[in-house]
N, C-alpha and C positions, 0 to 999 in steps of 0.2 A: 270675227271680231279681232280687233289687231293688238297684238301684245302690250302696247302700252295703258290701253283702255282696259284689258285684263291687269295689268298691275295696278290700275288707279283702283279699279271696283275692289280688288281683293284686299289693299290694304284699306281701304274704306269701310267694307264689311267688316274687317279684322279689330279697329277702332272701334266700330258699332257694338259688335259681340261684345268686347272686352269690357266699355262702359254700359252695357247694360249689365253687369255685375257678375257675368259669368266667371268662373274662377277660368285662370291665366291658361290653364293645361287644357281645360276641356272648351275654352275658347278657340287656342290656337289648331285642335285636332278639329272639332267640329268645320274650323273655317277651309283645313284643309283637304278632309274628305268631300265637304261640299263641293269643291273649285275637283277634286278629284271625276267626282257624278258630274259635275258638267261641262268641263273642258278637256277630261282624260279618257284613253279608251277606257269600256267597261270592266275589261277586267284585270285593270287596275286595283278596284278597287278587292278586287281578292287579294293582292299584295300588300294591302296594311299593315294586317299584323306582321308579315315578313317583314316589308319597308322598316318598321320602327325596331323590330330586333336586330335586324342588320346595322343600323345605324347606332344602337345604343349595344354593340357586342363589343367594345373596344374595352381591351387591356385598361388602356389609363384609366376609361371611367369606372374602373373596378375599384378604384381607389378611391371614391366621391364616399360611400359608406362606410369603409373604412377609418378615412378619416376622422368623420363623423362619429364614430363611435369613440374615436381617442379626446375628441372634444367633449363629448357628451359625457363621458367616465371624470374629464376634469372637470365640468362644470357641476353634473350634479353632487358630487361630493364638495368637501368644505375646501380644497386646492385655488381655487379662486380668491376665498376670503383671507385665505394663509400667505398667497403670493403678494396681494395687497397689502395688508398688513403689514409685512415685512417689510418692505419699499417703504411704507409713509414711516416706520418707524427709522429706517437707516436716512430720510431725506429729508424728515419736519424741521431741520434749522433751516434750510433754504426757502427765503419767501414764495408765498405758495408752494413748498414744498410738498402738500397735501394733494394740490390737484397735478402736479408734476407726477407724485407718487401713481395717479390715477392713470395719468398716458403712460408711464413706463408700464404698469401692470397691465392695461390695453394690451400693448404691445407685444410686453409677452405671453396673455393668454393667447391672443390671437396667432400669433407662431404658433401656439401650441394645438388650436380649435380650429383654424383655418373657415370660421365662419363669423361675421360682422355682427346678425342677431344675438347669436349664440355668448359671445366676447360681452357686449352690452349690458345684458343680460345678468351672466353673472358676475361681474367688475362691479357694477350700476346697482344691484341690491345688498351690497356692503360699502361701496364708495360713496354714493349721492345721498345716504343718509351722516354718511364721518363728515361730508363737504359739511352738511348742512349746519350738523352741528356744533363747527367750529365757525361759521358765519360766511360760510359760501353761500352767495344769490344761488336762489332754486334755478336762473337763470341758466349762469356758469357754470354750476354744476351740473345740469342736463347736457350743456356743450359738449362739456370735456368726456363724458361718457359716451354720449351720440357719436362724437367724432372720432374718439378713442377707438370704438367698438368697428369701423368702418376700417383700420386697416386691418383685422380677419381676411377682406378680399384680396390687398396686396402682397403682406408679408405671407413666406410658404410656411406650410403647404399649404394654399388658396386653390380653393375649388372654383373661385374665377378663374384662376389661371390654368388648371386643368381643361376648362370647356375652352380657354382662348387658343391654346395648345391642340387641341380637337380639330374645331375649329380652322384655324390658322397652320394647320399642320408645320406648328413651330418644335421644337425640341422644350419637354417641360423643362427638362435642368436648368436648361439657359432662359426660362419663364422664372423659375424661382429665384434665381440670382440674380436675372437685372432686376426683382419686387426688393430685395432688400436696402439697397442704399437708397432709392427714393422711399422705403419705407422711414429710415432711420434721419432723412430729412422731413419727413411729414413730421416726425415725433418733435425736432426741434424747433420746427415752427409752431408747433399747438404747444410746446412746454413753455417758450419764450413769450409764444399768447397769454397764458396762463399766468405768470410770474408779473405781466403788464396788470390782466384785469385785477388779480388776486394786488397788489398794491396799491389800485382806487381803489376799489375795495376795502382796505385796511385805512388808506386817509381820511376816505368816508365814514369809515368806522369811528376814529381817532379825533375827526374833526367835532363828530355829534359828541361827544363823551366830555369834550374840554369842555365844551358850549355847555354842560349840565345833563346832557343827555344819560340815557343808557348804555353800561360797557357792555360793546357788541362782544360777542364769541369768537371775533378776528382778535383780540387785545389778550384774550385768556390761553396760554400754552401751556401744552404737557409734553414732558421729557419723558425720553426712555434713557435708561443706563447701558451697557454696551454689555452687562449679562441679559440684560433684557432684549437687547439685540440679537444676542448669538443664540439664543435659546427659540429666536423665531426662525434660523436658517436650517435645521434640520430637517423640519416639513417642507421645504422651498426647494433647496438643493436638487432633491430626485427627480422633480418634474422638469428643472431646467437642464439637468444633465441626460433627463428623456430628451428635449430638445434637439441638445448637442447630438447625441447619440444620433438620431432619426434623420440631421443633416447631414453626421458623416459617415454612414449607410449608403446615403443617396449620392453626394456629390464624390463621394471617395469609390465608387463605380462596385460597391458588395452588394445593391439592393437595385431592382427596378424600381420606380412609382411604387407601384401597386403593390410588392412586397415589401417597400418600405412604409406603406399605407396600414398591413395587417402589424408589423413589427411595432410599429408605435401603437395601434390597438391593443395589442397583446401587455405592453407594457404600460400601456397606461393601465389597462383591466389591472394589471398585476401591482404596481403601486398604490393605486386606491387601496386595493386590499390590505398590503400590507401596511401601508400609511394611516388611512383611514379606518381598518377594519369591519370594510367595506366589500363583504362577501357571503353575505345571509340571501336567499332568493328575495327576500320584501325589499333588502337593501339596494339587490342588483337590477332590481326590476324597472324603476323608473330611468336607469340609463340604458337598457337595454330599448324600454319602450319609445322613449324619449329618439333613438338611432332609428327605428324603425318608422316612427312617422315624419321625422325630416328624411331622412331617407329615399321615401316610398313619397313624399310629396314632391323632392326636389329629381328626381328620377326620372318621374312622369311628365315634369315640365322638361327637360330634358327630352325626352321620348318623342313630346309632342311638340315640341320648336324643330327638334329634327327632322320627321313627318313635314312640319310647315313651311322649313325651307328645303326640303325635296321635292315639295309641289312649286313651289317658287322655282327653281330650277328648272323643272323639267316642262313649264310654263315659258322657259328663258325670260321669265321675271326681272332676274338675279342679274343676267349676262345682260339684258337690254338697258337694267337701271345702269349698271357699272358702264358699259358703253356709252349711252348720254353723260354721265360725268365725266368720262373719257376728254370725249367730241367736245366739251363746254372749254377745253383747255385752256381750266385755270390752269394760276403758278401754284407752285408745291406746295406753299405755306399758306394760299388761300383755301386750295384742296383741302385741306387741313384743319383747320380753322373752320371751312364750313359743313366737315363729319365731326367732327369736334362737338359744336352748336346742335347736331343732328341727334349723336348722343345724348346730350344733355337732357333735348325734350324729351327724347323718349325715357333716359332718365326720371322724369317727373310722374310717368304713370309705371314702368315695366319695373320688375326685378332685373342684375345684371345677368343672369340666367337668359332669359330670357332676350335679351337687348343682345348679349355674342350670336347666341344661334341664330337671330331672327337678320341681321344685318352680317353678320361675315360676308357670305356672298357676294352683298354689293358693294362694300367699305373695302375688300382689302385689296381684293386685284387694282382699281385705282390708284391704291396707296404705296402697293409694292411695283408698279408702273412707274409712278412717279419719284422712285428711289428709296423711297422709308425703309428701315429695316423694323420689318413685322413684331419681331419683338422687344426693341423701343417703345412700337404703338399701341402693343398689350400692355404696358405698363402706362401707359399716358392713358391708355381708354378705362383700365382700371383704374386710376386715380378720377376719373370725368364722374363714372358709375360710382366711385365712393360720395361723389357730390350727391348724387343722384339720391342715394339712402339717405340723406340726412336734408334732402331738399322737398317741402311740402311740393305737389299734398299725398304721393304717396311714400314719401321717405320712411323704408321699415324702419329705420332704429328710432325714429318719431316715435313711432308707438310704440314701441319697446320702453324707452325710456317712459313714457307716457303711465306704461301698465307694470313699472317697477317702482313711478314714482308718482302715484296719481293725486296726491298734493299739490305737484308742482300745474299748476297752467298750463293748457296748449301752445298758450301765444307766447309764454315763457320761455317753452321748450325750441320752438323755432325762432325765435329772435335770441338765444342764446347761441345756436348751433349757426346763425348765416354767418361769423368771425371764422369761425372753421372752413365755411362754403371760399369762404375769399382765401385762404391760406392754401386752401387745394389747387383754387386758381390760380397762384405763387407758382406753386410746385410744379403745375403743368407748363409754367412760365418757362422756369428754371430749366426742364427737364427741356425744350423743346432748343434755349440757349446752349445751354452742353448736356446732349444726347449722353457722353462718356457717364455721367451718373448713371444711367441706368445700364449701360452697353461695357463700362469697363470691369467689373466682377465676372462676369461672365466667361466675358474677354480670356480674362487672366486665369481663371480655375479651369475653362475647357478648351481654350485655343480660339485662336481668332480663325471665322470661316470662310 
């Protein structure tokens, strides 16, 4: 059987498994010890369990749980609702200043959590009830959290960027640093979003009320005083100066990854406590437990995308697919544009977990053939993959929002969130016009290569 008909049947079967509801991990292993039994010698398949240890023994991935637990420590305590807080109380004069407060707090939990579910989450069960109250559409306000919650993947530490970094055998530093400026542009296009709808919004409001109607909850404000201000940054401060700390650990050359992954754990564990008084075993339990099943879920899809493109390889899957796109010689920017598209679909059903490891193989050699520098493309395919969560019909932060704000309508929550879908397509715009947003930070903190 010739390899191309091996790569059609395996990704055929791979689809099949998957939509027949098999979960993502024990899809992609099944499919690939099968293609093992029947295209590989036999004992191959004695090497499983090695194969998948071997691949998942890397240093950096030692920092995926880590992470994870420094996320986990800020969101199940009250850090989330304090960070928020604070923001909408320092930015409620500015129109929509509410849901602006929403994306900055996004923003920086997600620095802080490095995970999109996780950010939504908890941002989304103290914000999307404040939106509502003050006469944010269930609409809008699922947007801004959906969307919000989706830079987790780009800003570091992203555990996308860790797998692309894998992966792409890129240098993470310079993964984390070209995610920020196109991070801190995503933010200004969703705040600018925001400030646009949040003002129909308010004349819709404004219009019904003249006309005799009802004063909507856009008309009615509350002020804070500037003791009431200063007396919410004490709880705020420690987490953000965690932040700072755990960047300049990492980029100031004291910490690897992976022991700046335990350091910000350590310190978050230790904030909470002190902060929250947050160190009874009942108290520590649900963040411990909470690290341990994303953990042990996202590991094993990990485990088993890497098993599935080791069988893809050694298949030469991976090298035949990349070689016909090769031979097809498109130009750079078509190339581009149609792994781009490629992403996207698969966006619509995979996790980006799953979408790095299952496609590196065939996406990058093409890409770094064709000139791109690989970690520009981590941050453009991470911004694709952020669509990807927030784009029916498997978009996680859907249901996320979904299962924090079950009020709000299905058709609400995605016709809210597609203003966001298009502003990402901006950014991918942006980023592809001047590369130097995502390539000059980098650039300049670790030396051009």
């Amino acid at each position: 059987m010739s390899t191309a008909v091996i790569g059609w049947l395996y990704g055929i079967v791979t689809l099949v498994v998957m939509f027949s509801g098999v979960p993502i991990a024990f899809a992609l292993g099944a499919v690939a010890v099968a293609f093992m039994w029947a295209f590989m010698p036999g004992a191959a398949l004695d090497t499983v369990t090695q194969n998948v240890y071997e691949e998942m023994s890397s240093i950096t991935l030692l920092s995926i749980p880590l992470f994870i637990l420094k996320g986990a420590a800020i969101g199940k305590s009250k850090a989330g609702h304090d960070l928020y807080s604070a923001i909408h109380a320092w930015m409620h004069r500015i129109p929509g200043g509410l849901g602006i407060a929403n994306v900055f707090a996004c923003a920086l939990f997600a620095a802080m959590a490095g995970s999109s579910p996780a950010t939504a989450s908890a941002i989304g069960s103290a914000g999307i009830p404040e939106m509502r109250s003050h006469g944010y559409s269930g609409k809008l306000a699922a947007g801004i959290i959906a969307a919000g919650g989706t830079l987790g993947i780009l800003l570091p530490p992203s555990i996308t960027m860790i797998l692309f970094s894998v992966a792409s055998e890129q240098s993470l530093g310079r993964l984390f640093l070209a995610g920020v400026m196109p991070g801190f542009l995503l933010v200004a296009l969703f705040a600018s979003y925001v400030v646009w709808a949040y003002r129909r919004e308010y004349r819709a409001a404004l219009e019904l009320y003249q006309r005799g109607g009802e004063r909507g909850a856009q008309l009615e404000e509350r002020t804070w005083s500037f003791a009431e201000k200063t007396r919410m940054l004490p709880k705020v401060l420690p987490f953000v100066v965690l932040l700072i700390g755990v960047m300049v650990a990492l980029y100031g050359g004291y910490a690897t990854p992976s022991e700046t992954a335990g350091l910000g754990a350590i310190l978050a564990m230790a904030l909470v406590g002190v902060v929250y008084r947050v160190w009874r075993p009942s108290e520590v339990k649900p963040i411990l437990t909470s690290t341990l099943r994303e953990s042990t879920m996202l590991m094993f899809i990990i485990g088993m995308s890497l098993l599935y493109s080791y069988v893809m390889s050694y298949l030469h899957i991976s090298q035949s697919a990349a070689e016909w796109i090769v031979a097809m010689h498109l130009s750079r920017w078509v190339l581009l544009v149609a792994i781009l598209l490629f992403v996207v679909v698969l966006g619509f059903f995979l996790p980006p977990v799953s979408i790095i490891l299952m496609t590196a193989p065939i996406i990058l050699p093409p890409l770094k053939a064709a000139g791109f520098d690989l970690v520009w493309f981590g941050v453009v395919m991470t911004i694709v993959m952020e669509m990807g969560l927030i784009h029916p019909p498997v978009g996680l932060n859907i249901f996320v929002i979904k299962n924090v704000a079950p009020d709000i309508p299905l058709s609400d929550v995605v016709w809210g969130v597609m203003p966001f879908v298009g502003l990402m397509a901006v950014a991918v715009l942006l980023l592809s016009l001047f590369p130097g947003i995502a390539t000059w930070l980098p650039d300049a903190v670790m030396g051009l290569r």
